[in-house]
N, CA, C and O atoms as CSV, one atom per row, in Angstrom:
chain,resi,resn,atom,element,x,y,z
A,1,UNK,N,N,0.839,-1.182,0.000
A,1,UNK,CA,C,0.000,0.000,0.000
A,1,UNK,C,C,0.884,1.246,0.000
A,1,UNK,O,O,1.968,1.153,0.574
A,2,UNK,N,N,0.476,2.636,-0.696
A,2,UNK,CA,C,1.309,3.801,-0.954
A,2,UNK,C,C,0.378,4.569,0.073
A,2,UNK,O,O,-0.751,4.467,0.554
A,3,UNK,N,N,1.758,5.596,0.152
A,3,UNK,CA,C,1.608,6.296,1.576
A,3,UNK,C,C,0.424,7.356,1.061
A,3,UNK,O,O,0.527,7.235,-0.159
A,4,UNK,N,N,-0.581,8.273,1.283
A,4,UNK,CA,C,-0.979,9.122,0.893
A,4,UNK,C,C,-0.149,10.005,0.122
A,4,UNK,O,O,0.998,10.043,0.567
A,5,UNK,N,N,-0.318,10.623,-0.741
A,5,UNK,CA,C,0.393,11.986,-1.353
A,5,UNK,C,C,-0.539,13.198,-0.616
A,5,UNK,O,O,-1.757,13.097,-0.473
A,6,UNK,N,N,0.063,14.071,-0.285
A,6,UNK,CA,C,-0.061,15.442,0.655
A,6,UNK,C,C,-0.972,16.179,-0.446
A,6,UNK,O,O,-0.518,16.190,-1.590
A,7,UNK,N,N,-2.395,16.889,-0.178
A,7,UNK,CA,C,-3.239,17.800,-1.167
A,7,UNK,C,C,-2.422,18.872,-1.694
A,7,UNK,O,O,-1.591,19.446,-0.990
A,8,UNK,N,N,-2.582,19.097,-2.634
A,8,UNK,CA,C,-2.187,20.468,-3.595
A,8,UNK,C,C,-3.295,21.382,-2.910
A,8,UNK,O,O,-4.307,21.010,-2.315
A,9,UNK,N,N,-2.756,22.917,-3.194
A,9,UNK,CA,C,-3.828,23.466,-3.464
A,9,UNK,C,C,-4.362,23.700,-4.186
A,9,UNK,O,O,-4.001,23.654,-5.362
A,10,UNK,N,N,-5.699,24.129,-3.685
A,10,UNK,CA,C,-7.134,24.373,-5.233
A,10,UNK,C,C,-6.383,25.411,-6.261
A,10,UNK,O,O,-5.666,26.393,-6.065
A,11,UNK,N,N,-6.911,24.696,-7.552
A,11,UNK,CA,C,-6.095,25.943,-8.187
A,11,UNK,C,C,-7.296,26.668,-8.692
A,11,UNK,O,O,-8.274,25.971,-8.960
A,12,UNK,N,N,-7.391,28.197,-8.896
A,12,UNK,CA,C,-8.838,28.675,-9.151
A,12,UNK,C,C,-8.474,29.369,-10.385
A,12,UNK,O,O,-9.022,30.392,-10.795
A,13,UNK,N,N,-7.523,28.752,-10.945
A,13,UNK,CA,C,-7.512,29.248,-12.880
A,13,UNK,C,C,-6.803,30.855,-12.449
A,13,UNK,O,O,-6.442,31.181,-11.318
A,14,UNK,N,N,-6.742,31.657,-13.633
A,14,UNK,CA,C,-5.859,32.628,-13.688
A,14,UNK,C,C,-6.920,34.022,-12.244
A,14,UNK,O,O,-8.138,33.883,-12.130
A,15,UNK,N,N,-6.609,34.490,-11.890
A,15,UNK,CA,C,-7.180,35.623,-11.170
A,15,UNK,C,C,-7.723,36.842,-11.923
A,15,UNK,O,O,-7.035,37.662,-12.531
A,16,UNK,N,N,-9.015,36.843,-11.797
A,16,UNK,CA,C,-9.656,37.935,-12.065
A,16,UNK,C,C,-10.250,39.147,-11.402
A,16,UNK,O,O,-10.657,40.182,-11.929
A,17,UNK,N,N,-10.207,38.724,-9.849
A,17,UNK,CA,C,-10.500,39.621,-8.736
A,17,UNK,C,C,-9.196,40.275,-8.303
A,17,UNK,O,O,-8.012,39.941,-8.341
A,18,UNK,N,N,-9.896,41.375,-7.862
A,18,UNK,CA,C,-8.495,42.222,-7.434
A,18,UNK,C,C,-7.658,41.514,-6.587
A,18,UNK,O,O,-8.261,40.888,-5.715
A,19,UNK,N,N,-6.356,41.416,-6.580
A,19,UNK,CA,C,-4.900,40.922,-5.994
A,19,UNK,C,C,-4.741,40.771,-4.393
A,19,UNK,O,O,-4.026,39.979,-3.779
A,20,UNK,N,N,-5.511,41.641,-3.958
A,20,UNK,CA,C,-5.515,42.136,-2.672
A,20,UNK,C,C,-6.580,41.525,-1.813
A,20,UNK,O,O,-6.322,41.734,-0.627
A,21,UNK,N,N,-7.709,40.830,-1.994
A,21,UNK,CA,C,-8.143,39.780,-1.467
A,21,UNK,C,C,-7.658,38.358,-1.350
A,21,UNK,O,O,-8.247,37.624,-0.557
A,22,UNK,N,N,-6.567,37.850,-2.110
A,22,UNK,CA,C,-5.749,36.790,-2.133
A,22,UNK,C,C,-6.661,35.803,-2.923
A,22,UNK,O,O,-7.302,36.074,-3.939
A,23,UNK,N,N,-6.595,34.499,-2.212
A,23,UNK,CA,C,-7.521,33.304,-3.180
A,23,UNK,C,C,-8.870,33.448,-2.419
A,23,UNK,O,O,-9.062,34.027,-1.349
A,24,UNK,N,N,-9.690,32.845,-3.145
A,24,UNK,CA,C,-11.001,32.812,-2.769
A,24,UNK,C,C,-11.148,31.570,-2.063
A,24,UNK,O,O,-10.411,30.620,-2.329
A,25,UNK,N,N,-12.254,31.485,-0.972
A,25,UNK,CA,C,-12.557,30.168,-0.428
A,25,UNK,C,C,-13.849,29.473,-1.369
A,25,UNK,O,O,-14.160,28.302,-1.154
A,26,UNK,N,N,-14.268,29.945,-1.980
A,26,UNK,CA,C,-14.906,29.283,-3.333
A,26,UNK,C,C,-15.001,30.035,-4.370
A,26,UNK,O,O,-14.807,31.249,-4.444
A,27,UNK,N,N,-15.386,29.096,-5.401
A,27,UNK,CA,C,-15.499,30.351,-6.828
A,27,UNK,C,C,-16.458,29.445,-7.671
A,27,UNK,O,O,-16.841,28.309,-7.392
A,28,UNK,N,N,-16.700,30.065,-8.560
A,28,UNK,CA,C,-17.762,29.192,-9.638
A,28,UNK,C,C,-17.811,29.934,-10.604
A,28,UNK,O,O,-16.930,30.781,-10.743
A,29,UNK,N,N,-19.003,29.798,-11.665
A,29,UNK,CA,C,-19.980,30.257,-12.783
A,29,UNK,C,C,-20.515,29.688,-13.345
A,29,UNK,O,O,-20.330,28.514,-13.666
A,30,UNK,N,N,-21.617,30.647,-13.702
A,30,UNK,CA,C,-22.582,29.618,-14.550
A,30,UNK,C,C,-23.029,30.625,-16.037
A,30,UNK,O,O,-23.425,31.789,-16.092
A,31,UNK,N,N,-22.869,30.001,-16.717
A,31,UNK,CA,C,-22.643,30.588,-18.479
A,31,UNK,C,C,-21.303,31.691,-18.294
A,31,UNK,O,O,-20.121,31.357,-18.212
A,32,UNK,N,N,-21.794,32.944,-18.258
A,32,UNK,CA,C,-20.991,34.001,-18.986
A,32,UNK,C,C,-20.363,35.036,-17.361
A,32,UNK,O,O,-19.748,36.102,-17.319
A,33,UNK,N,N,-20.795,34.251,-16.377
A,33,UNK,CA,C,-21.070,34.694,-15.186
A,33,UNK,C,C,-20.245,33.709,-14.052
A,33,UNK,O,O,-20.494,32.547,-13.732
A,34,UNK,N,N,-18.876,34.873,-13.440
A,34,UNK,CA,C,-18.209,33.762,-12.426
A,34,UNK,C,C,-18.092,34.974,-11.065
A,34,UNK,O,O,-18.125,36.201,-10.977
A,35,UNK,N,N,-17.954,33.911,-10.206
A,35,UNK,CA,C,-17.850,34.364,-8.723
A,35,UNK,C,C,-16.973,33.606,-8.222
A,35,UNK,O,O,-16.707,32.474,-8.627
A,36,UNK,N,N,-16.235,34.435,-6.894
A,36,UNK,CA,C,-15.399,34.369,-5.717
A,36,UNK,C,C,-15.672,34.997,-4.731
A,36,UNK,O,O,-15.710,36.225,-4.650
A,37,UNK,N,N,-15.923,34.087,-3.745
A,37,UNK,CA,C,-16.313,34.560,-2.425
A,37,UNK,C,C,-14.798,34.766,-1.505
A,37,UNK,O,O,-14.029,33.815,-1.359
A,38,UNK,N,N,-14.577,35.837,-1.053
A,38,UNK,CA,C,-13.521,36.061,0.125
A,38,UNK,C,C,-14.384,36.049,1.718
A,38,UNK,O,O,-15.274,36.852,1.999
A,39,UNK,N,N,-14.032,35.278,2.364
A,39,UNK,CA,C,-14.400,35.462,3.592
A,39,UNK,C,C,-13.958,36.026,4.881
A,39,UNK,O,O,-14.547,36.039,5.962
A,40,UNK,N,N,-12.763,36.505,4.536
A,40,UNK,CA,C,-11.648,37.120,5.594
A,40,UNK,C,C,-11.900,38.752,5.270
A,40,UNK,O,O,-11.761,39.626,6.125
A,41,UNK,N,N,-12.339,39.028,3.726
A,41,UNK,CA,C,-12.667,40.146,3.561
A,41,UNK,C,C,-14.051,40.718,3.627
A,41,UNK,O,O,-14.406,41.893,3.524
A,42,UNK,N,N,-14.966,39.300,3.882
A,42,UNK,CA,C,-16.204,39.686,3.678
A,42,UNK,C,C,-16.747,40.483,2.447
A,42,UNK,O,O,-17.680,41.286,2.429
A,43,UNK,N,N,-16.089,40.146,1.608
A,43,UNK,CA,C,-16.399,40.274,-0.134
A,43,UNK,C,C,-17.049,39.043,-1.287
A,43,UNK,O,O,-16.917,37.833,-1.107
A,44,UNK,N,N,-17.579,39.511,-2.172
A,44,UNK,CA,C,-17.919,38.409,-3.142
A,44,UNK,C,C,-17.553,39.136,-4.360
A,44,UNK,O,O,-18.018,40.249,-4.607
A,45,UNK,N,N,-16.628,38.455,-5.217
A,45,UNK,CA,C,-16.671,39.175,-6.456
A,45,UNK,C,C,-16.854,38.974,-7.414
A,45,UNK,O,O,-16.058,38.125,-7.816
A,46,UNK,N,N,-17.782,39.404,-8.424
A,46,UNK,CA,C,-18.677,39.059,-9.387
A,46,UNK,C,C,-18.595,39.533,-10.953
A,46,UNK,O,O,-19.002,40.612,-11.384
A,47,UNK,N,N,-17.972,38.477,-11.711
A,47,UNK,CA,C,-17.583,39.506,-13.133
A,47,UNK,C,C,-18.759,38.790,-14.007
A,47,UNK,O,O,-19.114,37.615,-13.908
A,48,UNK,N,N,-19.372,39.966,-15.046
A,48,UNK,CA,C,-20.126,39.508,-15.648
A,48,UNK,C,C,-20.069,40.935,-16.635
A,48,UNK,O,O,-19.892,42.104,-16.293
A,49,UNK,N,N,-20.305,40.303,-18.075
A,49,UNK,CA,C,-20.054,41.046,-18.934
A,49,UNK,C,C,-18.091,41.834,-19.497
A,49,UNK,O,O,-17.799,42.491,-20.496
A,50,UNK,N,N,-17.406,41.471,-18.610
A,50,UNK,CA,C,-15.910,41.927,-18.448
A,50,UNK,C,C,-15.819,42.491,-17.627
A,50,UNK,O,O,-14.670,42.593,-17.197
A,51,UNK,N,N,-16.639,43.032,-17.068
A,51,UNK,CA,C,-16.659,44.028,-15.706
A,51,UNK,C,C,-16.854,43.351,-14.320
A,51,UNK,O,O,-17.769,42.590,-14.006
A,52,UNK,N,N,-15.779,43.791,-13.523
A,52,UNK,CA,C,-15.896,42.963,-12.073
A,52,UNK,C,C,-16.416,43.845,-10.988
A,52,UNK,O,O,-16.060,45.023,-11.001
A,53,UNK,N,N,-17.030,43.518,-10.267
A,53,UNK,CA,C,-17.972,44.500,-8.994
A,53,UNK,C,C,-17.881,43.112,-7.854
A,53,UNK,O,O,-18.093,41.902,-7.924
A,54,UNK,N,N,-17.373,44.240,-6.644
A,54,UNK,CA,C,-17.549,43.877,-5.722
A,54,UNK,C,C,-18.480,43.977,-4.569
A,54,UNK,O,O,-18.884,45.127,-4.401
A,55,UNK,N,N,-19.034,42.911,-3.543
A,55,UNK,CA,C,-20.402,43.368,-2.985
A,55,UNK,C,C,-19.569,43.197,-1.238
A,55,UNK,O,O,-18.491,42.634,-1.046
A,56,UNK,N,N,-20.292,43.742,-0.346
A,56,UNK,CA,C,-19.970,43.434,0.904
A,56,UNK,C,C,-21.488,41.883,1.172
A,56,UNK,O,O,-22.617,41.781,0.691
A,57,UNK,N,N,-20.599,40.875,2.254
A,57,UNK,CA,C,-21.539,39.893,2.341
A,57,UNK,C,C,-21.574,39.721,3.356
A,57,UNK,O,O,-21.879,38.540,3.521
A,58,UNK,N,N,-21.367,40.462,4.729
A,58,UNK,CA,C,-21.958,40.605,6.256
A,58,UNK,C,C,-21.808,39.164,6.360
A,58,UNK,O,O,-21.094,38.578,5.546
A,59,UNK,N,N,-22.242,38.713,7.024
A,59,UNK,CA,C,-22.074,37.314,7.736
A,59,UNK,C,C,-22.661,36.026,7.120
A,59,UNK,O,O,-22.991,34.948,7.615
A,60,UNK,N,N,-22.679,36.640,5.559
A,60,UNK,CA,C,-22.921,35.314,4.557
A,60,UNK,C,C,-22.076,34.503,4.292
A,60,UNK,O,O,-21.050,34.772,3.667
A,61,UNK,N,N,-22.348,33.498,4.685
A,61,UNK,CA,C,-20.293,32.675,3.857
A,61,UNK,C,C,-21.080,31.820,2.474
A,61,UNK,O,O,-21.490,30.677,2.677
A,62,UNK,N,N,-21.243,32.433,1.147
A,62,UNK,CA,C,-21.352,32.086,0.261
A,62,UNK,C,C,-20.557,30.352,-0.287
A,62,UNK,O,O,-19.418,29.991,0.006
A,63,UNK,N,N,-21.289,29.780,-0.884
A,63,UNK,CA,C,-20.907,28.309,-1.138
A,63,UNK,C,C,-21.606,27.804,-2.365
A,63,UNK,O,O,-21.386,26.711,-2.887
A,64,UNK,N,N,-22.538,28.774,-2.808
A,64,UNK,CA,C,-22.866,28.128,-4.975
A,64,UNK,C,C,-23.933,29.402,-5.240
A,64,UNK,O,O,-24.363,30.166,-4.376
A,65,UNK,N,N,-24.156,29.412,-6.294
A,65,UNK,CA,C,-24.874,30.196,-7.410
A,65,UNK,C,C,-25.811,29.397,-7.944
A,65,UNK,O,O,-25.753,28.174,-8.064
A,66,UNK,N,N,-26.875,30.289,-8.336
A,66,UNK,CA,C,-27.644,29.536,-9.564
A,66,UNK,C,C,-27.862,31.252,-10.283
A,66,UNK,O,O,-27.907,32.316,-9.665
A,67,UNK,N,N,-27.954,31.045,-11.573
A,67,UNK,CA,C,-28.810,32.219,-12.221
A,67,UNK,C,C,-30.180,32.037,-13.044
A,67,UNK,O,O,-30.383,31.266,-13.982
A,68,UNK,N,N,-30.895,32.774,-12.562
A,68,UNK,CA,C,-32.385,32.568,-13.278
A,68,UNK,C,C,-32.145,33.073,-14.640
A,68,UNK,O,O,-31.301,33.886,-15.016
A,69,UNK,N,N,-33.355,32.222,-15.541
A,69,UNK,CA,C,-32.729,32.932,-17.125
A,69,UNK,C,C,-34.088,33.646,-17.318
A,69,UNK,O,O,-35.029,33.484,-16.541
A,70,UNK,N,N,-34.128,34.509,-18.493
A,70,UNK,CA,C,-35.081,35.025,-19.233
A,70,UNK,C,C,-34.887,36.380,-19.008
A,70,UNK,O,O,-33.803,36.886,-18.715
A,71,UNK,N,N,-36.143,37.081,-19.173
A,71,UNK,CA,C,-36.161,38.862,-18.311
A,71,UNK,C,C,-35.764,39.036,-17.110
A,71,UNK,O,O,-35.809,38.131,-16.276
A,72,UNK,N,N,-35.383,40.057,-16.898
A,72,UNK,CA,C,-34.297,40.633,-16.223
A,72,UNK,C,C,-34.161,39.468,-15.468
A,72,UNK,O,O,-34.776,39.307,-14.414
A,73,UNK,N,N,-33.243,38.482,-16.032
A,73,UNK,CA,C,-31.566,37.558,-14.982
A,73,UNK,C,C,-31.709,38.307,-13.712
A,73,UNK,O,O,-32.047,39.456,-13.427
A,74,UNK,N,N,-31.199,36.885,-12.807
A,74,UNK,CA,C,-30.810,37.493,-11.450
A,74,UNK,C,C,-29.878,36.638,-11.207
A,74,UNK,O,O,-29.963,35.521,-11.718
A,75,UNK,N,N,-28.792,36.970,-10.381
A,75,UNK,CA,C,-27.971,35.410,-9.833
A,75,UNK,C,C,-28.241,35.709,-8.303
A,75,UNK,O,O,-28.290,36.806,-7.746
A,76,UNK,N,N,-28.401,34.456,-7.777
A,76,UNK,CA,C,-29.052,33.746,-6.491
A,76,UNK,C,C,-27.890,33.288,-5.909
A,76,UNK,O,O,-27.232,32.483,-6.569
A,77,UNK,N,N,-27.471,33.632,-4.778
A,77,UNK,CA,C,-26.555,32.544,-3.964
A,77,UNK,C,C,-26.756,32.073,-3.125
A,77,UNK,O,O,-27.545,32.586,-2.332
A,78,UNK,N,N,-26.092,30.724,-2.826
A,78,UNK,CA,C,-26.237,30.097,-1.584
A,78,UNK,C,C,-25.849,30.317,-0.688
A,78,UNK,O,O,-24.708,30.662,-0.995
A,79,UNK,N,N,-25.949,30.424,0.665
A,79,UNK,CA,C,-25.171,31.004,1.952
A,79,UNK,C,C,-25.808,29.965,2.999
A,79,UNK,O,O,-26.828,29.322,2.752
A,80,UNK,N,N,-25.052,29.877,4.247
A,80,UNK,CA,C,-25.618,29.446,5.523
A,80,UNK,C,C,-26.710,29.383,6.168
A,80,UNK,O,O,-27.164,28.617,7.018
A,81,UNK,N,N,-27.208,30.648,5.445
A,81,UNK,CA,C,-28.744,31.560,6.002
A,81,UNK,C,C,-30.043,30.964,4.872
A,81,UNK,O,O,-31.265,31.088,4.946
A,82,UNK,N,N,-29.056,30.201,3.711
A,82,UNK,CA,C,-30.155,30.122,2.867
A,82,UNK,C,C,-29.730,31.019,1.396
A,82,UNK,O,O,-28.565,31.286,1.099
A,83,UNK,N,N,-30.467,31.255,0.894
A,83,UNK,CA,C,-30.532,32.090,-0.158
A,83,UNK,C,C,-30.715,33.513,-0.295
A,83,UNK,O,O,-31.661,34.101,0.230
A,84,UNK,N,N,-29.902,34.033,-0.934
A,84,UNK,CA,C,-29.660,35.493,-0.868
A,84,UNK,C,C,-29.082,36.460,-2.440
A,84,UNK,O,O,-28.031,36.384,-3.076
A,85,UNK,N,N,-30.075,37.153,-2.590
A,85,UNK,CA,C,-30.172,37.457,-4.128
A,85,UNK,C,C,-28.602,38.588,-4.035
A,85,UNK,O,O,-28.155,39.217,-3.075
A,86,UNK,N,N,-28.124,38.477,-5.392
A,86,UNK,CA,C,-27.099,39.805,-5.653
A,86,UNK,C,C,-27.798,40.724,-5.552
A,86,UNK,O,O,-27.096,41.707,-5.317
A,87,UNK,N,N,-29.241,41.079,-5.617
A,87,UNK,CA,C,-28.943,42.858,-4.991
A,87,UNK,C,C,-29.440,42.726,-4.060
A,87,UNK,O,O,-30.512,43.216,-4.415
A,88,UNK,N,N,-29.642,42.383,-2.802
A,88,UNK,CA,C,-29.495,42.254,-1.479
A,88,UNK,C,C,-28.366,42.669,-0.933
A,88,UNK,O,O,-28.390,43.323,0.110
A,89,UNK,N,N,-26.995,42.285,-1.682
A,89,UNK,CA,C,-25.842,42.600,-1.009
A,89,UNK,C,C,-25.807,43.815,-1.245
A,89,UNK,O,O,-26.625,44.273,-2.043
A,90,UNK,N,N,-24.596,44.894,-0.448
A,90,UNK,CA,C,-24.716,46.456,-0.505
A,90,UNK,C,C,-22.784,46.227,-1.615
A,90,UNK,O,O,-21.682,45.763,-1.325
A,91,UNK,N,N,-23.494,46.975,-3.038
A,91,UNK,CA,C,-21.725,46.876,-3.880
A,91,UNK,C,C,-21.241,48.042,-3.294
A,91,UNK,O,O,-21.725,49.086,-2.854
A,92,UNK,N,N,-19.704,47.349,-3.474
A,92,UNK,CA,C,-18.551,47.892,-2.589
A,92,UNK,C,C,-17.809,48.596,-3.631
A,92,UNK,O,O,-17.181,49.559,-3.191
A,93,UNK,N,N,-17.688,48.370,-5.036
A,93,UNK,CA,C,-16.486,48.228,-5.704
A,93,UNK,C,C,-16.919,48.026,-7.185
A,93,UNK,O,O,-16.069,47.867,-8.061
């Protein structure tokens, strides 16, 4: 039997959020639409269209997305608390 090999870390593809939050404790997307949640900063950051905006997320610790399709799109996240729409959060950035 082989000994375990020691985890890598997650790799989260090239960085698109500003530098200064470091890595994200999750990230995703769904179609044209990706997210990273920081939790040390209490940030989520959200690029869609090429443009990245940041939201403050108070005591959400974000963990998946869904986005509704049709008239006016919304993306939905998952949190601890349950579900919590992007404009609920107050943007930072």
């Amino acid at each position: 039997m082989q000994p375990m090999q020691p985890m890598k870390p997650m790799d989260f593809g090239p960085a698109w959020w500003p530098e200064e939050l470091g890595q994200p404790a999750s990230s995703g997307g769904q179609n044209e639409t990706r997210y990273a949640f920081f939790p040390d900063h209490r940030r989520l950051a959200v690029l869609q269209e090429g443009a990245v905006m940041l939201y403050e997320t108070g005591d959400h610790q974000i963990t998946g997305v869904s986005q509704q399709q049709g008239f006016g799109q919304s993306l939905i996240f998952t949190s601890q608390k349950g579900e919590v729409r992007l404009g609920e959060l107050k943007k930072v950035g």
